[in-house]
Backbone as JSON, one array per atom type, in Angstrom:
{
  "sequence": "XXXXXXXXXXXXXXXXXXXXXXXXXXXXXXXXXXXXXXXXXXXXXXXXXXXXXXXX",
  "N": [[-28.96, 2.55, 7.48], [-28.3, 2.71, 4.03], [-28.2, 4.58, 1.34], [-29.0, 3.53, -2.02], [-27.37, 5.17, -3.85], [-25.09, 5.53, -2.22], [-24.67, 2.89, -1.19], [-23.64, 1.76, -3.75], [-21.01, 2.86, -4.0], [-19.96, 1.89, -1.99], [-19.66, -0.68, -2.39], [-18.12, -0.54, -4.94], [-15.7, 0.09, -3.56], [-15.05, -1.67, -2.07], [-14.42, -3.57, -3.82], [-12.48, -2.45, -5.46], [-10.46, -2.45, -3.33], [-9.75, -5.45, -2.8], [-9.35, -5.83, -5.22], [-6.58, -4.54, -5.35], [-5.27, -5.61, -3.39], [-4.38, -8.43, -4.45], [-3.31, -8.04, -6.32], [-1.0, -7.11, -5.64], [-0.61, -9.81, -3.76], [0.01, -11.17, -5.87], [2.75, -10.02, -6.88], [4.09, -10.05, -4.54], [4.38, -13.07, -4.4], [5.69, -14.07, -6.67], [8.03, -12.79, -6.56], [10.14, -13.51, -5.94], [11.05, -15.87, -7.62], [11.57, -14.7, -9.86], [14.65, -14.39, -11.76], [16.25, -11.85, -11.01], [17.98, -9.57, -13.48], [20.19, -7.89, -13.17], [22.15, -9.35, -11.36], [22.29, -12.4, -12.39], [21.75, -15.64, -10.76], [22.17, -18.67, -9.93], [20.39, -21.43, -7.43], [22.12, -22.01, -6.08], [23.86, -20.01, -5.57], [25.98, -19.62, -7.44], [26.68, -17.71, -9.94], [25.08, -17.01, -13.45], [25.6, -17.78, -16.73], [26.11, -16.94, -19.86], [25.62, -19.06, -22.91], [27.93, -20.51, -25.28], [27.96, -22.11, -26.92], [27.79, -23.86, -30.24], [25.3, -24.26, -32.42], [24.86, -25.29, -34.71]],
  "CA": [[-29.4, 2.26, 6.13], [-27.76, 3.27, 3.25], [-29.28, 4.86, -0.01], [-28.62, 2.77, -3.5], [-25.93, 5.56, -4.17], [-24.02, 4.72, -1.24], [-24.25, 1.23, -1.25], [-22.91, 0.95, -4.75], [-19.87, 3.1, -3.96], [-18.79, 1.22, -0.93], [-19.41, -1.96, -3.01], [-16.74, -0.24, -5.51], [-14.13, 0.25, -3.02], [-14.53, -3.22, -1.36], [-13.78, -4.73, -5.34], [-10.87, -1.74, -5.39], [-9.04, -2.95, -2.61], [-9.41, -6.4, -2.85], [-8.54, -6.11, -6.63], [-5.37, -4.6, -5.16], [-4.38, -6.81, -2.32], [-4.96, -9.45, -4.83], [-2.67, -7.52, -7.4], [0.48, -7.22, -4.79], [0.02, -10.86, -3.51], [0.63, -11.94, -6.75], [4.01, -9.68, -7.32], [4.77, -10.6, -3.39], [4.17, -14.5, -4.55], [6.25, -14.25, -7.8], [8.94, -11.86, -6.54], [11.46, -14.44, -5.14], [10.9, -16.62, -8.57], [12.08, -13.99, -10.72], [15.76, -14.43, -11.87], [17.23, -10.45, -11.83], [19.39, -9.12, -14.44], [21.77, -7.44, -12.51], [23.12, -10.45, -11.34], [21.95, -13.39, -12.16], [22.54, -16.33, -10.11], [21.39, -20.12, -9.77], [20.12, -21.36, -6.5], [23.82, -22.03, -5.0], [24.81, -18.37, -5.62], [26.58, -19.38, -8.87], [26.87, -16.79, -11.25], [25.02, -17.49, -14.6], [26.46, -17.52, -17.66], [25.36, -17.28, -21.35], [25.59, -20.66, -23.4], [28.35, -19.52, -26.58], [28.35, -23.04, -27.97], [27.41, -23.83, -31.64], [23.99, -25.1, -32.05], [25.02, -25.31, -36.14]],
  "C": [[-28.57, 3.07, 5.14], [-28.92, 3.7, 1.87], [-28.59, 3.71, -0.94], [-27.38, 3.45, -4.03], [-24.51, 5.43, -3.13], [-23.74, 3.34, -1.23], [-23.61, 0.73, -2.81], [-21.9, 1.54, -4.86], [-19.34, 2.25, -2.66], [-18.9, -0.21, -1.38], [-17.98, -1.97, -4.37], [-15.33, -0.04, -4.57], [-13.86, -1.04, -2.17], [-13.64, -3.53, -2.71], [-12.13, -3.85, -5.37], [-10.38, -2.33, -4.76], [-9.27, -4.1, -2.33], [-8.62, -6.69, -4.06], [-7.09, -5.92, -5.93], [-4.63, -4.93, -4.12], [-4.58, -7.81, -3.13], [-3.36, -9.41, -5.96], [-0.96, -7.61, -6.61], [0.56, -8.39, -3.7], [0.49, -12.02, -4.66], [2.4, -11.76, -6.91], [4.49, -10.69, -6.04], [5.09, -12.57, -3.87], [5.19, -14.84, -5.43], [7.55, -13.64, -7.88], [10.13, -12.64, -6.39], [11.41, -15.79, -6.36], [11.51, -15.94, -9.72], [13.84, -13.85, -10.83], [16.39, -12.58, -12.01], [18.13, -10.41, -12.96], [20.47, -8.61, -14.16], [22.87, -8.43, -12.03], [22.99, -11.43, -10.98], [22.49, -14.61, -11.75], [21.74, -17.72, -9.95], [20.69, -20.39, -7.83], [21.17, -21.8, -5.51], [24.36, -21.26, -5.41], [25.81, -18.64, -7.07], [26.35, -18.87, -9.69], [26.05, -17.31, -12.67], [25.66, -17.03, -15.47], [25.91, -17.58, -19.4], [26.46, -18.61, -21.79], [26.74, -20.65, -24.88], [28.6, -21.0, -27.07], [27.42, -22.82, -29.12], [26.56, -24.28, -31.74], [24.16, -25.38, -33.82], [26.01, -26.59, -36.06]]
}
């Protein structure tokens, strides 16, 4: 049996660590979607490039 003060701290650390397996399957999910800046590249390894035409 638990008391009322136990049972509502191990009900806080279930929500903790689901919040944060929840929190790093989003990055994990979104990580390989994210274009870097160091060196950005299309999905056939081609280099991007900024756009320097005239839009005027």
């Amino acid at each position: 049996m638990f008391t009322a003060g136990q049972g509502d701290a191990i009900t806080g650390v279930i929500q903790a660590a689901l919040t944060a397996l929840a929190a790093f399957g989003v990055v994990a999910a979104t990580e390989r979607r994210v274009t870097p800046i160091s060196d950005p590249r299309d999905a056939d390894g081609c280099p991007l490039t900024s756009d320097t035409g005239d839009l005027g």
